[in-house]
C-alpha positions in Angstrom: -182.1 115.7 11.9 -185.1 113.4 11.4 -187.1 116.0 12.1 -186.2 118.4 9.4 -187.7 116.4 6.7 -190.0 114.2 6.6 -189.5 110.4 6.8 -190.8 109.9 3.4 -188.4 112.1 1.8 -186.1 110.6 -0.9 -183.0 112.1 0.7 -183.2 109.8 3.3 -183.5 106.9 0.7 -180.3 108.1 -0.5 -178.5 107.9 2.6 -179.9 104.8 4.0 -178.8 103.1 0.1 -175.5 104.1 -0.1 -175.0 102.9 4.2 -175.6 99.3 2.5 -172.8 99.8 -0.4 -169.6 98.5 -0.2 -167.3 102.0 -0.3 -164.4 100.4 0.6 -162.9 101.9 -2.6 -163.4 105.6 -1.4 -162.0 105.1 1.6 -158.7 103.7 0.7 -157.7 106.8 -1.0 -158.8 109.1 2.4 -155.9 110.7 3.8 -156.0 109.6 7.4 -153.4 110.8 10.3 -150.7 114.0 9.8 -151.1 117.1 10.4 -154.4 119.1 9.7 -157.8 119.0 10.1 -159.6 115.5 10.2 -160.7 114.5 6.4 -164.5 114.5 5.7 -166.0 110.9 5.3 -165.8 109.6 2.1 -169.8 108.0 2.5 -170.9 111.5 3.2 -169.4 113.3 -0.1 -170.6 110.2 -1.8 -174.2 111.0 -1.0 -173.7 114.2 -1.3 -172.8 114.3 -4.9 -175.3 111.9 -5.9 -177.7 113.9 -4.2 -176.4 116.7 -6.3 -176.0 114.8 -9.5 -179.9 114.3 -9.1 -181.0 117.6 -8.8 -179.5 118.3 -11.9 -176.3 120.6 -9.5 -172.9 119.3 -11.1 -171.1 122.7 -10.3 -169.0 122.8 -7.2 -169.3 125.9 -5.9 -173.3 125.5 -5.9 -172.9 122.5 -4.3 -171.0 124.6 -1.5 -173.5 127.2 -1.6 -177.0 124.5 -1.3 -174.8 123.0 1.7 -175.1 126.3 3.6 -179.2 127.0 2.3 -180.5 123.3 1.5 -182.5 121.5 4.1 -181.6 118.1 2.3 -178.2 119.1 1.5 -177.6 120.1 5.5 -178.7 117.0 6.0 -176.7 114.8 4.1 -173.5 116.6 5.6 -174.4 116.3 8.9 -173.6 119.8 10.1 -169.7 119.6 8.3 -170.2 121.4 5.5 -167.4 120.6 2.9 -166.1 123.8 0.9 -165.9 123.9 -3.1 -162.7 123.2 -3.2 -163.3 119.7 -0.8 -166.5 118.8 -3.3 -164.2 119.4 -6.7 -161.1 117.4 -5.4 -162.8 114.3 -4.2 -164.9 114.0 -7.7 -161.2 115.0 -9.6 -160.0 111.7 -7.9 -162.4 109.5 -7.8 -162.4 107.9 -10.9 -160.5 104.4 -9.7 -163.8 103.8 -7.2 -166.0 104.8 -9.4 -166.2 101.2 -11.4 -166.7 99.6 -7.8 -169.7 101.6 -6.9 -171.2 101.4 -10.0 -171.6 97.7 -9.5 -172.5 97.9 -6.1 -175.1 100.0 -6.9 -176.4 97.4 -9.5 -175.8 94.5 -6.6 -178.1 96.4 -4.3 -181.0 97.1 -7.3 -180.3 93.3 -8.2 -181.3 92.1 -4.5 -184.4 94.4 -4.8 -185.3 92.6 -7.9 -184.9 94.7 -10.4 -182.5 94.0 -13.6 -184.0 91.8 -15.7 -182.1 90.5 -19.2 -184.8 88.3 -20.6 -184.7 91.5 -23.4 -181.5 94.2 -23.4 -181.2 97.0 -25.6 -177.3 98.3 -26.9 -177.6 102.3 -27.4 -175.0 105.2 -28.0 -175.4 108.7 -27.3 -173.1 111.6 -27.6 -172.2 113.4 -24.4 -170.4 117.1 -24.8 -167.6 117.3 -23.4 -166.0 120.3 -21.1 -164.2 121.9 -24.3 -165.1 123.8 -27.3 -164.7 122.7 -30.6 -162.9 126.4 -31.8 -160.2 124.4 -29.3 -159.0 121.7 -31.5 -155.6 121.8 -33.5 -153.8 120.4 -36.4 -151.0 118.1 -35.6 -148.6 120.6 -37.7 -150.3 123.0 -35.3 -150.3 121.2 -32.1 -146.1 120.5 -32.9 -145.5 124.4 -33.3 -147.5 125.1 -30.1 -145.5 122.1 -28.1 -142.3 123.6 -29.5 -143.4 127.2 -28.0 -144.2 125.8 -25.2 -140.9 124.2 -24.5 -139.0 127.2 -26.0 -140.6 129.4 -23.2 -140.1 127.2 -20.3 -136.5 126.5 -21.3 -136.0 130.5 -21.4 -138.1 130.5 -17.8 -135.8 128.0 -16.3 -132.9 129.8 -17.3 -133.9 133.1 -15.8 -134.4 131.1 -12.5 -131.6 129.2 -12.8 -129.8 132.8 -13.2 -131.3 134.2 -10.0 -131.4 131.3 -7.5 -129.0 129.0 -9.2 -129.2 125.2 -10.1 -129.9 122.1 -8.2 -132.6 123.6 -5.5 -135.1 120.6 -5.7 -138.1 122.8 -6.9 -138.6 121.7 -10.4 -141.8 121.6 -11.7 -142.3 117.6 -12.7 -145.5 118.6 -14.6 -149.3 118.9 -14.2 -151.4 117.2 -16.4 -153.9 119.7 -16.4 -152.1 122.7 -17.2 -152.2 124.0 -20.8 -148.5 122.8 -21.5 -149.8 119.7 -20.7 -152.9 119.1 -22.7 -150.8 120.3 -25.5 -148.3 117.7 -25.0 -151.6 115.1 -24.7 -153.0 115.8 -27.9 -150.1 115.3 -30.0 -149.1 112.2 -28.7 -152.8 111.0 -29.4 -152.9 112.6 -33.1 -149.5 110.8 -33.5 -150.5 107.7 -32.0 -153.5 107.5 -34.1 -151.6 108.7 -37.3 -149.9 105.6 -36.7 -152.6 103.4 -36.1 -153.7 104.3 -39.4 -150.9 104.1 -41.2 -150.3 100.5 -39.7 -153.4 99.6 -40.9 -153.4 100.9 -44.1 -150.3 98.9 -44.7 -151.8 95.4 -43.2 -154.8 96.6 -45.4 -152.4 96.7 -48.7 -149.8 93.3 -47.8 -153.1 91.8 -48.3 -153.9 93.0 -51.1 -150.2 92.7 -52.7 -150.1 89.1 -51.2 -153.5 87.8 -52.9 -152.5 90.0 -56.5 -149.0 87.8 -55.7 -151.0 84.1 -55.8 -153.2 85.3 -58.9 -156.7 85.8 -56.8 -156.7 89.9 -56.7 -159.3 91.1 -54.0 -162.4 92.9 -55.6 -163.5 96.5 -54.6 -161.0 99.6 -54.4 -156.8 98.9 -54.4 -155.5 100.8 -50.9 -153.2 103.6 -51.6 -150.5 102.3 -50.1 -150.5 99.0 -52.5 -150.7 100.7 -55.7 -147.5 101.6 -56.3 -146.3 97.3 -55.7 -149.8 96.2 -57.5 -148.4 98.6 -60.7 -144.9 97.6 -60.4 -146.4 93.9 -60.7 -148.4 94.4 -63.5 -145.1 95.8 -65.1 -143.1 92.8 -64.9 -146.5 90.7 -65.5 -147.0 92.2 -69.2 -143.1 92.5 -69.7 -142.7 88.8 -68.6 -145.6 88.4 -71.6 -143.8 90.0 -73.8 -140.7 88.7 -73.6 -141.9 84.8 -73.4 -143.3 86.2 -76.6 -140.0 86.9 -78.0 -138.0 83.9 -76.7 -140.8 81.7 -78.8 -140.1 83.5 -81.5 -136.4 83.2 -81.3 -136.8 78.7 -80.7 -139.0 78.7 -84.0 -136.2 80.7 -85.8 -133.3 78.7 -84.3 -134.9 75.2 -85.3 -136.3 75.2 -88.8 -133.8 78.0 -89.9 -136.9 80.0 -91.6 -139.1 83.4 -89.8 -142.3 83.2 -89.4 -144.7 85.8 -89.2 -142.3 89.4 -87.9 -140.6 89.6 -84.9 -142.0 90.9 -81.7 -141.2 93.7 -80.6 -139.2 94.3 -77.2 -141.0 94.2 -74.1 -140.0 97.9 -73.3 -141.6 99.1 -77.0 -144.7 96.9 -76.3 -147.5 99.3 -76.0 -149.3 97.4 -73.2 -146.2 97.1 -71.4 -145.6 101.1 -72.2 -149.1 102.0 -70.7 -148.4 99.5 -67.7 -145.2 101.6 -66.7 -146.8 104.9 -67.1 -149.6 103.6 -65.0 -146.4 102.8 -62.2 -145.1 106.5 -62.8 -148.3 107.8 -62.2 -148.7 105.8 -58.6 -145.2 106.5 -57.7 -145.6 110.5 -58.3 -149.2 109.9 -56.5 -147.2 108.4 -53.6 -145.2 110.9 -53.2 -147.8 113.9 -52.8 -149.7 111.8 -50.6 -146.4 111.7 -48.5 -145.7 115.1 -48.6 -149.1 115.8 -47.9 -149.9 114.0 -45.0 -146.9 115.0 -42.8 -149.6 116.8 -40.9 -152.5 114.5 -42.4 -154.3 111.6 -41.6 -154.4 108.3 -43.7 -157.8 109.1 -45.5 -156.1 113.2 -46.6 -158.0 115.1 -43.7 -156.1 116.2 -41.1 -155.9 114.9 -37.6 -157.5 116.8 -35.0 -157.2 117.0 -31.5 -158.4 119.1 -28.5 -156.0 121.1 -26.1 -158.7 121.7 -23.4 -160.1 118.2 -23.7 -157.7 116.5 -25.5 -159.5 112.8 -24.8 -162.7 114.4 -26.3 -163.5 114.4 -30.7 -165.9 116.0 -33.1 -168.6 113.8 -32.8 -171.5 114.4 -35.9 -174.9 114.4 -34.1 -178.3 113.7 -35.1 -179.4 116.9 -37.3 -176.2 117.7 -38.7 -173.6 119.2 -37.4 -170.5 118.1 -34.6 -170.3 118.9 -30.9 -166.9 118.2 -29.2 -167.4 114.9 -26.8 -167.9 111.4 -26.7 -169.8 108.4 -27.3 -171.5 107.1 -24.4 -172.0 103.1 -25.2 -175.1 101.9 -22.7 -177.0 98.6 -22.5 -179.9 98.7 -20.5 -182.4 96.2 -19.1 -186.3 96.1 -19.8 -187.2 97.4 -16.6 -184.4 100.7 -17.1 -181.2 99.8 -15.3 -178.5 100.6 -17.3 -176.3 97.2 -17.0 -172.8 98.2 -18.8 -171.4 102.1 -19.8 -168.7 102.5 -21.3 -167.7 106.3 -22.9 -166.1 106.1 -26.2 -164.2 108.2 -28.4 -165.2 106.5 -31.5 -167.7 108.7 -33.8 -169.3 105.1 -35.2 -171.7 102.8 -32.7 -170.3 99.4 -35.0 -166.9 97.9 -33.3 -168.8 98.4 -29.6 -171.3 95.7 -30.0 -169.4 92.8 -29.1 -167.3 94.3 -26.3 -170.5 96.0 -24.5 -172.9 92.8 -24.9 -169.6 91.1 -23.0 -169.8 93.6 -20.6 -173.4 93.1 -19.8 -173.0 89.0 -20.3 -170.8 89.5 -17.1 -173.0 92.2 -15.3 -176.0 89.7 -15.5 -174.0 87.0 -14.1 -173.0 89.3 -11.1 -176.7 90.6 -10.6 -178.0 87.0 -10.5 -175.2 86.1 -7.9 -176.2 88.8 -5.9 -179.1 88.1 -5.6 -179.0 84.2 -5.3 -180.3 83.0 -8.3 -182.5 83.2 -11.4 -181.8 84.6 -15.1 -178.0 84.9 -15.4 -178.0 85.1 -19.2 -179.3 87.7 -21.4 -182.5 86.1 -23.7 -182.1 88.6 -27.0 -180.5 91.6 -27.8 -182.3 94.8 -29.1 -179.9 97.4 -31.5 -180.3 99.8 -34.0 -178.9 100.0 -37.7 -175.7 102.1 -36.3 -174.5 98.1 -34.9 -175.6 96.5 -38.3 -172.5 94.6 -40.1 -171.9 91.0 -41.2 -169.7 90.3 -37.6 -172.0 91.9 -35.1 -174.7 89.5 -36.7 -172.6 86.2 -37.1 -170.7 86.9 -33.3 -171.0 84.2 -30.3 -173.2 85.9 -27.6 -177.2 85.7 -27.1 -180.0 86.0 -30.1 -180.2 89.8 -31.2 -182.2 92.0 -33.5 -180.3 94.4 -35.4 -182.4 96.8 -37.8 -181.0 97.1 -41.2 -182.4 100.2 -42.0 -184.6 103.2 -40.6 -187.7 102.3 -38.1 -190.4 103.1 -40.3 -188.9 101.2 -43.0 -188.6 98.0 -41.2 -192.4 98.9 -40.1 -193.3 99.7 -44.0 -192.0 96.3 -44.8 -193.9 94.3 -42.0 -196.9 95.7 -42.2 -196.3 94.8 -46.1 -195.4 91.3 -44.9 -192.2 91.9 -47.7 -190.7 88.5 -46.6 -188.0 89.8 -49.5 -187.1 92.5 -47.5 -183.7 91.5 -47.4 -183.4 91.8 -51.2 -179.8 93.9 -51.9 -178.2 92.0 -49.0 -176.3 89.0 -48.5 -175.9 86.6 -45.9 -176.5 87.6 -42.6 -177.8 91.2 -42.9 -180.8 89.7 -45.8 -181.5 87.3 -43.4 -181.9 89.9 -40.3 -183.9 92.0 -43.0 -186.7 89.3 -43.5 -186.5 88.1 -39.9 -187.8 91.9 -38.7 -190.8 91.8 -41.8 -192.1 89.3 -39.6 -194.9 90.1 -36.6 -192.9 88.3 -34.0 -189.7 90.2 -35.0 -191.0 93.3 -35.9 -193.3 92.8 -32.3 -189.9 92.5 -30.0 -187.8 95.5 -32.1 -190.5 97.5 -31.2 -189.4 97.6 -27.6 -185.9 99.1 -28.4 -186.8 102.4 -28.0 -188.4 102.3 -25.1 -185.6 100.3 -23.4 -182.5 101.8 -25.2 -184.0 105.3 -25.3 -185.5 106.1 -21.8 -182.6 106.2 -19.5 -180.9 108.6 -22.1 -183.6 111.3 -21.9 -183.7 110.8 -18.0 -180.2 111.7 -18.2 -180.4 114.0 -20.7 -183.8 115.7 -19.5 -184.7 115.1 -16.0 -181.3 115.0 -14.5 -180.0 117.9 -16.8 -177.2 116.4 -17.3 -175.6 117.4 -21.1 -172.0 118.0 -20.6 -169.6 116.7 -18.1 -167.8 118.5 -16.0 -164.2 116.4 -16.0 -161.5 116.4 -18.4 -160.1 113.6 -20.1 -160.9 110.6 -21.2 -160.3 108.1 -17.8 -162.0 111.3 -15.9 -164.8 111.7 -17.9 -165.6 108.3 -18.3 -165.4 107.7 -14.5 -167.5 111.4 -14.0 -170.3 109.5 -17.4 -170.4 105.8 -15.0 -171.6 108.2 -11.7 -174.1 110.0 -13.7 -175.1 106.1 -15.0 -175.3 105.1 -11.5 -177.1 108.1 -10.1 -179.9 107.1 -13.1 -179.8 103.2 -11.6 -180.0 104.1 -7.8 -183.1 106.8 -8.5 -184.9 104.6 -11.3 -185.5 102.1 -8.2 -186.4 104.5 -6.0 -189.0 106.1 -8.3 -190.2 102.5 -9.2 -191.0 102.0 -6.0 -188.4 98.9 -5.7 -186.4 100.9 -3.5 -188.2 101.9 0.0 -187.1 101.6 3.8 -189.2 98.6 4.2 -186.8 97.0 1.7 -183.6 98.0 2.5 -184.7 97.2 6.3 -185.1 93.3 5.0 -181.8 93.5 3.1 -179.9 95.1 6.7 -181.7 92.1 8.3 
């Protein structure tokens, strides 16, 4: 087969990379022994999707077809040519190996000398995912639908029941991926997070209660959920006024005999105490729309959506305006364009990832520098854009980091001003970030974020064509995001030259 393409091909790169990974992981789910036909090798549909993944082919059945008309793609399979079905099943499967070859792919670039963490940079990106947004439901809706559902395969089950009787061992235990089953999916996630909410809506207002109880109310807006207990205490705050009020008034009288001044009124005819119970009535009757309401509602009114193709996948608002229905691809990647630590989100917001993902890469670092036998095993600063600006990404343990507070070109605007108060408005933390970035040396090193953070997301994006994955649900899609990562890894140190047959020769040696 050498002599179908040339030696300096990159398909033969490929192969030669993924001989010196550890795929240990893929082969331990191969079906070995039994009858049938012998199972392909594991290494071979490896490289062949990755192959695939980099020339922009993510569809099975063209995958079969360019193993039948592709030099390169003949090549890879050796002459046993794996059908659609083979190509769609192993990728379906393989998201538990997945994590494993990721980092063996950043092992191998490590011992070329790539990966570098003197300067990281933490960036999201949304990823479509294999569903349409006309496809998400209601939880009101998503419970009727589920109840259908149930309805008909009880009245199927009885109709087979009727014609071949009970107890025959066929029943159907379930396939995730049928639509009974995504149904079933996405209302347990729109419950589960109904609940999430609601549990922390009520941590969120026992605070509030607890520090109105010891006299130090919180500032900013009272929760919904603590209204009705913060109105009831205000009742029996003025009523306990009034009436100490009255009982002073009663000790005069009873000691010198004489009045003075006129009686106060009851506590229940007091007008502040009048105006503090209608403000309870008002919560109470408030409480109980916002119950009725939100039966099939979330915590903030809206409500809770979920997918029944996809139903791991959310509206996600994208640059421009607008939502597409996937996730939120979390990525930190080095200065020389590895991408260190994925992970594929279903939060809409960049904020609570920070910490976890710079962990992630803390621990990738250390693994790269093992790997290859020394030298920087810590990350030297942090690069991140406003979407990871708050007061505990800033005041976290984990290396030195820039975080912009604000748009590029303002934080440009300001240092080219020199505004050394460009942190007026904030506090703490976030003023002192602000005026750190007016300065040359910080605005200097933000400057490389998008460069770093940015690059390997158009490569994806752009050069490998790759805007929508093709698996569905969240532990699939995730696994199907990390290949696509470690596709982008294994060809950026190829094309940077890092990765040639003289090299990997003096790793095999």
């Amino acid at each position: 087969m050498r002599d179908w393409l040339p030696e300096d091909h990159p398909v033969w790169l490929v192969i030669e990379a993924v001989g010196q990974l550890d795929t240990s992981a893929f082969h331990a789910r191969r079906k070995t022994g039994g009858a049938g036909a012998a199972g392909y090798d594991p290494d071979m549909l490896v490289t062949l999707l990755i192959w695939a993944y980099a020339n922009q082919v993510a569809s099975s059945r063209r995958i079969e077809r360019l193993c039948q008309q592709d030099v390169a793609f003949r090549v890879i399979c050796g002459g046993n040519l794996p059908d659609h079905v083979t190509v769609a099943r192993f990728r379906r499967d393989f998201a538990g190996a997945v994590p494993a070859l990721f980092a063996e792919v950043l092992g191998l670039c490590a011992r070329l000398g790539m990966g570098t963490v003197g300067v990281v940079a933490l960036d999201g990106t949304k990823i479509a995912a294999s569903a349409s947004k006309a496809a998400n439901r209601t939880e009101e809706a998503l419970r009727k639908m589920a109840e259908e559902a149930a309805a008909a395969h009880a009245a199927a089950d009885e109709q087979e029941d009727a014609l071949f009787g009970d107890g025959r061992g066929d029943d159907d235990p379930g396939d995730p991926r049928t639509r009974g089953e995504r149904v079933a999916a996405a209302l347990a996630s729109a419950r589960a997070e109904r609940e999430r909410r609601e549990a922390q809506e009520r941590a969120t207002a026992d605070e509030h209660v607890r520090a109105a109880e010891a006299g130090a109310p919180k500032a900013g807006p009272r929760p919904h959920a603590a209204r009705v207990e913060l109105a009831r205490q205000h009742v029996a705050r003025e009523t306990a006024r009034q009436q100490a009020r009255v009982d002073a008034w009663e000790r005069r009288r009873a000691t010198d005999g004489s009045r003075t001044g006129r009686r106060p009124v009851p506590p229940e005819q007091h007008c502040r105490v009048r105006k503090a119970q209608a403000r309870l009535e008002e919560a109470v009757a408030a409480r109980a729309g916002r119950d009725a309401a939100r039966q099939a509602a979330g915590t903030d009114g809206q409500p809770l959506r979920r997918n029944v193709t996809d139903p791991g996948s959310r509206l996600m608002p994208v640059r421009g305006g607008g939502f597409i229905q996937g996730y939120n691809a979390q990525n930190v990647t080095s200065s020389d364009g590895l991408i260190i630590a994925t992970r594929l989100t279903q939060d809409t917001t960049d904020t609570p990832w920070y910490e976890p993902m710079i962990a992630a890469a803390a621990g990738a670092a250390a693994a790269m520098a093992a790997a290859r036998g020394g030298g920087d095993a810590e990350i030297g600063l942090v690069l991140a854009d406003a979407g990871y600006l708050s007061h505990a990404n800033l005041t976290c343990p984990g290396p030195d980091r820039l975080i912009a507070t604000g748009k590029h070109r303002h934080l440009e605007k300001a240092a080219r001003a020199g505004d050394a108060e460009a942190g007026d408005g904030q506090e703490g933390p976030i003023a002192a970030m602000a005026a750190r970035l007016a300065t040359p040396g910080g605005i200097t090193a933000y400057r490389q974020r998008g460069h770093i953070a940015e690059t390997p997301h158009g490569n994806i994006k752009h050069n490998l064509g790759f805007r929508q994955l093709s698996l569905r649900g969240h532990r699939k899609a995730a696994a199907e995001w990390a290949f696509v990562v470690t596709v982008h890894n294994l060809l950026t140190a190829i094309t940077s030259g890092h990765l040639t047959p003289q090299a990997l020769a003096s790793l095999a040696t």
